[in-house]
C-alpha positions, -999 to +999 in steps of 0.1 A: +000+000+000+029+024+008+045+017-019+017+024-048+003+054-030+044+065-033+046+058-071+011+076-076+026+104-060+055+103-080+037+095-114+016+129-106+039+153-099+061+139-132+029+142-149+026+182-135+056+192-144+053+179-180+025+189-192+027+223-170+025+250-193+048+271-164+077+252-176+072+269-209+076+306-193+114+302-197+110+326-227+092+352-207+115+356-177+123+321-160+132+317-127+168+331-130+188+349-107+196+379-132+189+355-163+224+342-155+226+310-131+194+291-138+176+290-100+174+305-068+195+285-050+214+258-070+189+227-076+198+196-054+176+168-040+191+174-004+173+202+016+186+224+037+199+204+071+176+212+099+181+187+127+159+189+152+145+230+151+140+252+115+175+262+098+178+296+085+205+303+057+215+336+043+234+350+014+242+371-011+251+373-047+264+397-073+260+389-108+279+411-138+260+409-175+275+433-201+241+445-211+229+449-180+250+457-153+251+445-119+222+422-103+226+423-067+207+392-052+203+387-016+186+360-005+168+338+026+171+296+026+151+282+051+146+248+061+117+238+081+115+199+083+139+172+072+125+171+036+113+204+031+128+237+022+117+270+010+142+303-002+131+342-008+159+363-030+154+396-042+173+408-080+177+436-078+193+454-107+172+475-131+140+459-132+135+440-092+120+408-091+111+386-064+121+349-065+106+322-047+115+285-043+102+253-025+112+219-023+102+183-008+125+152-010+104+124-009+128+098-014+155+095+006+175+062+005+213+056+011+229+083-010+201+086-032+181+112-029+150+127-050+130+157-047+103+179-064+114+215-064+088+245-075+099+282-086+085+314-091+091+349-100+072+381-099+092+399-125+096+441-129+079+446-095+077+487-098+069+486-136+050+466-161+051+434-137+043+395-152+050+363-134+064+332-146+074+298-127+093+264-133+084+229-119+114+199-117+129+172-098+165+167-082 
């Protein structure tokens, strides 16, 4: 019973992210940290070690793009279980955007891990503003 409720979980979410039309919006935007690295905090199965209470991780980044400048990109990593993780960064260069991130291992056996991992951006937040997102597993 574990097992097949497991697989149908899987099975769905694969089936999500495929035929998701968010996946698509890499045209529009993406989730990118200043269109540069490719997510908000580099896509692994593993979340963020927590132990026994939540785990907080900050950071910052600086990015460089000849057309346009410096993105400066400082950002929040929080872990609040031992398969769950969420992140908050901020680009902020000339158009700011908000990036969001959350992820859930749900297998997690030996040194294999696997986990579905959801992103979202709220793009040109003082201007003309559009939103795009990106589904995958790690």
């Amino acid at each position: 019973m574990k097992k097949t409720s497991r697989f149908s979980i899987i099975a769905i979410l694969f089936l999500v992210t495929i035929a998701s039309p968010l996946s698509a919006s890499v045209t529009t935007g993406g989730t990118t940290l200043g269109g540069l690295s490719g997510y908000v905090v580099t896509p692994s199965a593993i979340p963020v070690p927590t132990g026994n209470n939540p785990a907080i991780t900050t950071g910052y980044t600086a990015m460089f793009g000849a057309s346009n400048g410096f993105s400066h990109i400082p950002f929040i990593q929080m872990g609040f279980a031992k398969n769950f993780e969420a992140a908050v960064a901020v680009d902020i260069s000339l158009k700011t955007s908000l990036l969001v991130q959350a992820k859930w291992r749900f297998i997690e056996k030996n040194s294999t891990n696997f986990a579905f991992i959801i992103n979202g951006q709220a793009i040109d937040l003082s201007g003309t503003y559009s939103f795009a997102g990106q589904t995958g597993f790690a």
